[in-house]
C-alpha positions in Angstrom: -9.0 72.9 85.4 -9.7 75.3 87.8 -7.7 73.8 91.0 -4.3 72.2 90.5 -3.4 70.6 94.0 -5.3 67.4 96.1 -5.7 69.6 98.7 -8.2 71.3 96.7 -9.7 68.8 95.4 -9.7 67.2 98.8 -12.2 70.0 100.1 -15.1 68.5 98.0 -14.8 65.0 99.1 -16.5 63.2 102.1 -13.3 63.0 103.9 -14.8 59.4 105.3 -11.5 57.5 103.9 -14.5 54.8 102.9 -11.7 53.3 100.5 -14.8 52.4 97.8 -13.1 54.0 95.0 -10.0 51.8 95.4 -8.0 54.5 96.9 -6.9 54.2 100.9 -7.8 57.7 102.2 -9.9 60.5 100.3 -6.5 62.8 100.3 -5.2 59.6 98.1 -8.5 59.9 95.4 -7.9 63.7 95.5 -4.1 63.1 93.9 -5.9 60.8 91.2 -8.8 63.8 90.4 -5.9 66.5 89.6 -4.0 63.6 87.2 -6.9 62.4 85.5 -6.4 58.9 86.2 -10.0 59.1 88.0 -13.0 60.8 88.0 -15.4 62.6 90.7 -18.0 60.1 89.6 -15.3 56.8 90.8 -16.4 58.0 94.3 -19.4 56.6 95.0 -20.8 58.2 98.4 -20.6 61.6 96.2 -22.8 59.6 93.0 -25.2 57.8 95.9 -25.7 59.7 98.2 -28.0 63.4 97.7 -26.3 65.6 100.1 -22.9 65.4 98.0 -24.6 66.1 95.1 -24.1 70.0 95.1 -20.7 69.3 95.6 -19.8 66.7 92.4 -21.3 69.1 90.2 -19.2 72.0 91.7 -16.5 69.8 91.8 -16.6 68.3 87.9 -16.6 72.0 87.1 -13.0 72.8 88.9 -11.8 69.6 87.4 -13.0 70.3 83.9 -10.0 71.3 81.6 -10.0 74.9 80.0 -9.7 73.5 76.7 -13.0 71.7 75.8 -12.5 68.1 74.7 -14.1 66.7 71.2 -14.8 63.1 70.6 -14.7 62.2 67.1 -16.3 58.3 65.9 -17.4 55.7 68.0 -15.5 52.9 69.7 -12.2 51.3 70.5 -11.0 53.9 67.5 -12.8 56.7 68.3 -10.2 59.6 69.4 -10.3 62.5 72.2 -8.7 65.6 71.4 -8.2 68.7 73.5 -8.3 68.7 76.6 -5.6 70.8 77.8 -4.4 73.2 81.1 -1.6 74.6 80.4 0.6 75.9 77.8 4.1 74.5 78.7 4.4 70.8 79.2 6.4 70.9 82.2 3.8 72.9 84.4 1.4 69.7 84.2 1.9 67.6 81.3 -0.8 67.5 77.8 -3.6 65.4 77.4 -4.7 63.4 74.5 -2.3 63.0 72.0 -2.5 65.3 68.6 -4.3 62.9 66.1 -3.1 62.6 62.8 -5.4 62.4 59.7 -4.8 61.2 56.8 -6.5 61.6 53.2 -8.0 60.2 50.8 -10.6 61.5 47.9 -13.3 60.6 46.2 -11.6 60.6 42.7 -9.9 57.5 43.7 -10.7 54.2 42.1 -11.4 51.6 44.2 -8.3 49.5 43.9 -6.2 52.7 45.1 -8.6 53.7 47.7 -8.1 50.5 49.7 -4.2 50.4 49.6 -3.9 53.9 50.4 -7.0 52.9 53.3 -4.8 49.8 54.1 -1.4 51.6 54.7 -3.0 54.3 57.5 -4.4 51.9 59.5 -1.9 49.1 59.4 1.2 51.6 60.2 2.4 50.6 63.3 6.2 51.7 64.8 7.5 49.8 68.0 9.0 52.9 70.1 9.9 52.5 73.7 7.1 49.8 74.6 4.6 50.5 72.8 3.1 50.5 68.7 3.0 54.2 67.5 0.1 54.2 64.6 -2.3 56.9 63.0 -5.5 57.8 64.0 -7.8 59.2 61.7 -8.6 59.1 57.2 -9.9 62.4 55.9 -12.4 62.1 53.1 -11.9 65.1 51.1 -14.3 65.7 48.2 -12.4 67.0 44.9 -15.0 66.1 42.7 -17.5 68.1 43.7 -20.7 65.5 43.3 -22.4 65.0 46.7 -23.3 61.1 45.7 -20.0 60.6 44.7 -18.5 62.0 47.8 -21.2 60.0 50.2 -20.3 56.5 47.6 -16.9 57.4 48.8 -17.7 57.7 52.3 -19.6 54.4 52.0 -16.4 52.6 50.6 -14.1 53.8 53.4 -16.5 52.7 55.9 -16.3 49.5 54.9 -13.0 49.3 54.9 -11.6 50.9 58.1 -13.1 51.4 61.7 -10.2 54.7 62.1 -13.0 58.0 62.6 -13.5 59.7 60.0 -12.9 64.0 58.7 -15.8 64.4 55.9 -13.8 67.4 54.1 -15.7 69.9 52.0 -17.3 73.8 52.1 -20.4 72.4 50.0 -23.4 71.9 52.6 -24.8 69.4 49.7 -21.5 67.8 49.8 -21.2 67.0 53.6 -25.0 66.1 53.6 -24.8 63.0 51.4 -22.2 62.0 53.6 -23.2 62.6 56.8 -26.9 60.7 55.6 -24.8 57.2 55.3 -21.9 58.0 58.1 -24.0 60.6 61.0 -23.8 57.1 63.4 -19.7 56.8 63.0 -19.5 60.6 64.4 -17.2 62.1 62.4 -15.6 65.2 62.3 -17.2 67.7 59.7 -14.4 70.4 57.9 -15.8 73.0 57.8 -18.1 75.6 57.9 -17.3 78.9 56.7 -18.2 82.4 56.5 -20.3 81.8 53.7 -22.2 78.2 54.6 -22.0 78.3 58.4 -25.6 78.3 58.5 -26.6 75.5 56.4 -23.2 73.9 58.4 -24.7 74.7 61.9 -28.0 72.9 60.5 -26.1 69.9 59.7 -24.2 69.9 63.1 -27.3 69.9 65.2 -29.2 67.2 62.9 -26.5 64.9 62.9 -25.1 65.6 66.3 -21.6 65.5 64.9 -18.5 67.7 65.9 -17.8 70.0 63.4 -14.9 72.4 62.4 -14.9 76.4 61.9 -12.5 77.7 59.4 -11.8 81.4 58.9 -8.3 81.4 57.2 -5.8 84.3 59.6 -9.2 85.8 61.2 -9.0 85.4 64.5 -12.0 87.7 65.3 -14.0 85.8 62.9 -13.4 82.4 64.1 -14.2 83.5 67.5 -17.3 85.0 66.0 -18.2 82.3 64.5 -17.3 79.8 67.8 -19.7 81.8 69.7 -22.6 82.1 67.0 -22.4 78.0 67.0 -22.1 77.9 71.1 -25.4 79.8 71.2 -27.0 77.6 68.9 -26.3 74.7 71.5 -23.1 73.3 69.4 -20.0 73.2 71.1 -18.2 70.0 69.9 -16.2 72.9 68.0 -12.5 72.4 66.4 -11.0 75.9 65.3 -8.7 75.8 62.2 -7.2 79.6 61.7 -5.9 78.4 58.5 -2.3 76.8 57.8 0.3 78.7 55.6 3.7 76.4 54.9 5.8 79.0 54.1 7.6 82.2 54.9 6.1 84.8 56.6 2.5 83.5 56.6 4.0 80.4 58.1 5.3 82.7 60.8 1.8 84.0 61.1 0.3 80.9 61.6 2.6 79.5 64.6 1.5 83.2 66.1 -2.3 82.4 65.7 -2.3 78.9 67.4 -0.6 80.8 70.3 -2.6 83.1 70.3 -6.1 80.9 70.3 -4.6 78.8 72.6 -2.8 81.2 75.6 -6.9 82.9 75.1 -8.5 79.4 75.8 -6.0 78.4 78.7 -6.4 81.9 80.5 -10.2 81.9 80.4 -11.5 82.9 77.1 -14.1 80.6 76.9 -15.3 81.2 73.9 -12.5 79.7 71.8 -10.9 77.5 74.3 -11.3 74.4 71.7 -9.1 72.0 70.2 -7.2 73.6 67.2 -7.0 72.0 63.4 -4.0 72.1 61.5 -3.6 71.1 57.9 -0.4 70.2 57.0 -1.3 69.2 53.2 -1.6 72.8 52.5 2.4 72.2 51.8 1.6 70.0 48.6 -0.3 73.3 47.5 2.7 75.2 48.1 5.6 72.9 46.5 5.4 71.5 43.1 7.7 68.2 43.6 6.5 65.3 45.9 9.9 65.7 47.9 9.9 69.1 48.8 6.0 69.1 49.8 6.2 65.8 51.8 9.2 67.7 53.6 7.9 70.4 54.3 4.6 69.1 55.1 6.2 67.1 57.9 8.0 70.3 58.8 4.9 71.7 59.5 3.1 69.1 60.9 6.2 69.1 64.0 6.2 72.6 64.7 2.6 72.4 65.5 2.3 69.4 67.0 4.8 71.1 69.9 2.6 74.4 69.5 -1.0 73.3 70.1 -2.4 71.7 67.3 -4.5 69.0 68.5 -6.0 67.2 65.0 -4.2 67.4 61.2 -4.8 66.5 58.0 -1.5 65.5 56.2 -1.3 63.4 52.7 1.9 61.6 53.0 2.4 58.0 54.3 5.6 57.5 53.4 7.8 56.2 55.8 10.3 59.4 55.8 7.0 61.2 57.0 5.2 59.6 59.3 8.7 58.2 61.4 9.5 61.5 62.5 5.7 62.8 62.7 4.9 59.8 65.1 7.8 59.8 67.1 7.7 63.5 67.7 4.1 63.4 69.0 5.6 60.3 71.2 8.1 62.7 73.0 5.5 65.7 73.6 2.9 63.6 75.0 4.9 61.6 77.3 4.0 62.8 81.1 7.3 64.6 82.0 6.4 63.9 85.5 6.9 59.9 85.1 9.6 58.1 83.7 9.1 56.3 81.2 10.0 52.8 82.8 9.5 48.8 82.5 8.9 46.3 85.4 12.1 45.4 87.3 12.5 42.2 87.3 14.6 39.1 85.5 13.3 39.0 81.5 14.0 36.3 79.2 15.5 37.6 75.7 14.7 34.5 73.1 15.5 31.0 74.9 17.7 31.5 77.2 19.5 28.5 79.0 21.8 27.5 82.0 24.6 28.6 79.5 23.3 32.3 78.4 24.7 35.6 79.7 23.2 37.6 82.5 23.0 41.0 81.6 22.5 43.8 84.3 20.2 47.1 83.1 18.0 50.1 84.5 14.4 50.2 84.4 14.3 53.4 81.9 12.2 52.0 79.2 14.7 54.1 76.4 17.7 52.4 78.2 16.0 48.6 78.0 14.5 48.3 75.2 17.6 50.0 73.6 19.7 47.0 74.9 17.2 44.0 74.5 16.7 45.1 71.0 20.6 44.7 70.7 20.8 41.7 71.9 17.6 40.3 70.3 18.6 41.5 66.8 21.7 39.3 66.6 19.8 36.1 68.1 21.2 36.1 71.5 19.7 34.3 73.8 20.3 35.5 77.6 18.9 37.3 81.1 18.3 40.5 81.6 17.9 41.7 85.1 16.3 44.5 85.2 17.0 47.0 88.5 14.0 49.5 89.3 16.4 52.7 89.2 12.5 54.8 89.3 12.7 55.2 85.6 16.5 56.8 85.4 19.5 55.4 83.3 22.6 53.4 83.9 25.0 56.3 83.9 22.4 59.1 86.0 21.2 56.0 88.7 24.8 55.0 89.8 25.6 59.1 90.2 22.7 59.4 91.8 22.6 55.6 93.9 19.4 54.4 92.1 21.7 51.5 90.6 23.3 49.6 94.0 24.6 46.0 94.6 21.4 46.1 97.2 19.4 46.8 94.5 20.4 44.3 91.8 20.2 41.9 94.8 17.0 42.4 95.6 15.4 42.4 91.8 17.1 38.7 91.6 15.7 37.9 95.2 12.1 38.9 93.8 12.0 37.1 90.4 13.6 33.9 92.8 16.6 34.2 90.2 19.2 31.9 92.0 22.3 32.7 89.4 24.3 29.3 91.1 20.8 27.3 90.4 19.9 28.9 87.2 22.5 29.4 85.5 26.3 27.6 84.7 28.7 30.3 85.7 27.1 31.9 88.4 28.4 35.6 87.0 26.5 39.1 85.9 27.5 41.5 83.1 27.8 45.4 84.2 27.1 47.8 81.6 30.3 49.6 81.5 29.5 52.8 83.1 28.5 51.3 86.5 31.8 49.4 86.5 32.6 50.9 89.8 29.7 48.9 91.5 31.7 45.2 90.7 32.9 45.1 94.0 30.1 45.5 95.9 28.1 43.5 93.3 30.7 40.7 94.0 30.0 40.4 97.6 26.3 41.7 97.8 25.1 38.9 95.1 28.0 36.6 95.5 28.8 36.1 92.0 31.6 36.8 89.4 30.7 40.1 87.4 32.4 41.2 83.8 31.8 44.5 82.4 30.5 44.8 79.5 31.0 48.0 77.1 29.4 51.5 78.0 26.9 51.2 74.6 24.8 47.4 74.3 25.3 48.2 70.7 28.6 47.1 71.5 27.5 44.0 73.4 27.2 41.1 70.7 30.9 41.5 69.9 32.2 41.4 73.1 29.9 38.5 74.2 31.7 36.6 71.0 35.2 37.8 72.7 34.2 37.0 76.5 31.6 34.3 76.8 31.7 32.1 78.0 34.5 33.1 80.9 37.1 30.9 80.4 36.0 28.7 83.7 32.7 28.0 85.4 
């Protein structure tokens, strides 16, 4: 992206404040161009009308990231990667999350081939509002047979809708399975030094992205980028090679940097989303442990440094838990909290005899205390304060947690505690003790408080409620 503020942005826009792309003023849509959450095309004098027409294509071009994006299959399932501006999070935030691969080969039989198929595209992890899952099965072809490999490709199809990586250096190979997969638009790995041409031929019949691999040559694979850019292909992904250990491993974090901090500044010519390949640890490591380890080792270190796809072999849980919830943390926009309506929630069946339990909007800090409470089969209210995505401790420091506050979230859900509820009292978490006073007379209700850590809270419900009269 070439401009980084609305009031850039705002120089190419009709300035009428029309309000047709849903937006008040055009300063408003400007703010929405530079985060992505719109396009230029959501403004429709600029898509109408011919006079702005010079000025959406100059426009798309500002907004267009330096780092190319790649669409690999079709559909609901179909992932983006790339994408990016910059090279530290906390100047902007990342785009599209790294997408995880996983493999299977065509040596399989077919009874292992759909568990294996079965347990990639039914993981799913509950994290802080949302399921965490993988994206992607690579195909790799170990026994060397192109019909084999396509019979594979065939079987996998049938079996998941997840896009696919066809995986092999044989041009024969990723033929036969491009012939009966070229309309799921998968991702081809990889063409080569030696078959780039037969690769590049395959690319533009099949229209299908398609990876470069030129193991620690960085002047090769940028050779190789532009050779294929030339030829009208640039739905590019640039693997520099993986090394798991020691000193190439080293080398390796310093190549992605290196590919990346080019593409960013304004080396066009490999600013492309980056492959990293993970399994290269259960080439490394002779026991299962130590390879899955060290694969997922390697998988985190370059999911924080730039790689945007991977292949990776295990799907054990021990793996993909931290994998997953490491690529949570890195793509979560550091410039919004992560937060959950305010509002009053039900937590199982609550009646007029269940507790009241007072939180923050942080999604970390609620769904940390209403899996607590839901895990021992309590039934109760939480009211839940919009502290702008901050926690319990931070927002009363800081006066995003007030009696006012509180008051108002139970005003807006129409949560009348005398009404609704038996003994017309609210539980504190303990660290905002020091608001009971003015909870007391803001709300007009009794208020207990609870313990500093809702880990803490089924026991002392057991010891304190009911309160001993109404």
């Amino acid at each position: 992206m070439k401009i980084n503020s609305p009031l850039d942005a705002y120089k190419y826009l009709p300035g009428t404040n029309c309000g047709r792309c849903g937006e008040d003023t055009c300063m408003a849509f400007a703010s929405h161009l530079i985060d992505r959450s719109k396009s230029g095309e959501d403004c429709l004098p600029m898509v109408e009308e011919d006079k702005y027409a010079k000025k959406l294509e100059e426009l798309e071009k500002l907004l267009a990231p330096e780092i190319r994006e790649v669409t690999i299959g079709t559909g609901e399932k179909s992932v983006t990667i790339g994408g990016d501006d910059v090279l530290f999070r906390h100047k902007l935030t990342f785009f599209n999350k790294t997408a995880y691969a996983y493999d299977v080969t065509d040596t399989m039989d077919d009874k292992e081939l759909e568990e294996r198929i079965n347990t990639i595209q039914t993981f799913k992890k509950f994290y802080v509002g949302e399921f965490l899952n993988l994206d992607m099965v690579a195909v790799r072809c170990v026994s060397g047979k192109p019909e084999t490999f396509a019979d594979t490709v065939k079987k996998v199809i049938g079996l998941t809708e997840l896009p696919l990586v066809l995986c092999s250096f044989d041009p024969a190979v990723l033929k036969a399975a491009l012939e009966v997969a070229a309309d799921k638009k998968p991702l081809m790995y990889a063409a080569n030094q030696e078959n780039w041409k037969e690769v590049a031929g395959l690319a533009k019949e099949y229209e299908v992205p398609v990876t470069l691999f030129a193991p620690n040559d960085l002047d090769l694979l940028k050779s190789m980028a532009k050779t294929f850019a030339e030829m009208g292909l640039e739905n590019l992904v640039l693997d520099p090679g993986t090394f798991p250990t020691g000193k190439e491993m080293k080398t390796t974090f310093e190549n992605f940097l290196k590919i990346r901090r080019a593409g960013i500044d304004g080396d066009g010519e490999v600013a492309y989303p980056i492959m990293a390949v993970p399994l290269t640890a259960w080439m490394a490591y002779d026991d299962d442990v130590s390879a899955s380890y060290w694969e997922t080792v390697v998988a985190s270190v370059l999911t924080v440094k730039y790689g945007d796809i991977m292949i990776m072999h295990s799907i054990e849980p021990y793996a993909l838990l931290p994998e997953v919830h490491l690529r949570d943390t890195i793509y979560t926009d550091p410039r919004k909290p992560v937060t959950v309506d305010p509002g009053v929630w039900e937590v199982g069946s609550p009646t007029a005899d269940s507790p009241v339990i007072v939180t923050t909007n942080f999604a970390l800090t609620y769904y940390t205390v209403e899996s607590d409470i839901s895990s021992n089969k309590i039934d109760c209210y939480i009211v839940v304060a919009d502290t702008e995505g901050i926690g319990v401790e931070a927002a009363v420091a800081g006066g995003q947690l007030t009696a006012d506050k509180i008051k108002k979230t139970l005003e807006n859900a129409k949560f009348d505690l005398k009404e609704k509820t038996n003994y017309n009292t609210v539980i504190l978490p303990g660290l905002s003790a020091r608001l009971q006073g003015d909870v007391e007379d803001k709300v007009g209700s009794r208020v207990l408080i609870g313990p500093a850590d809702s880990g803490r809270l089924p026991g002392w419900l057991e010891k304190n409620w009911p309160p001993q009269d109404k």
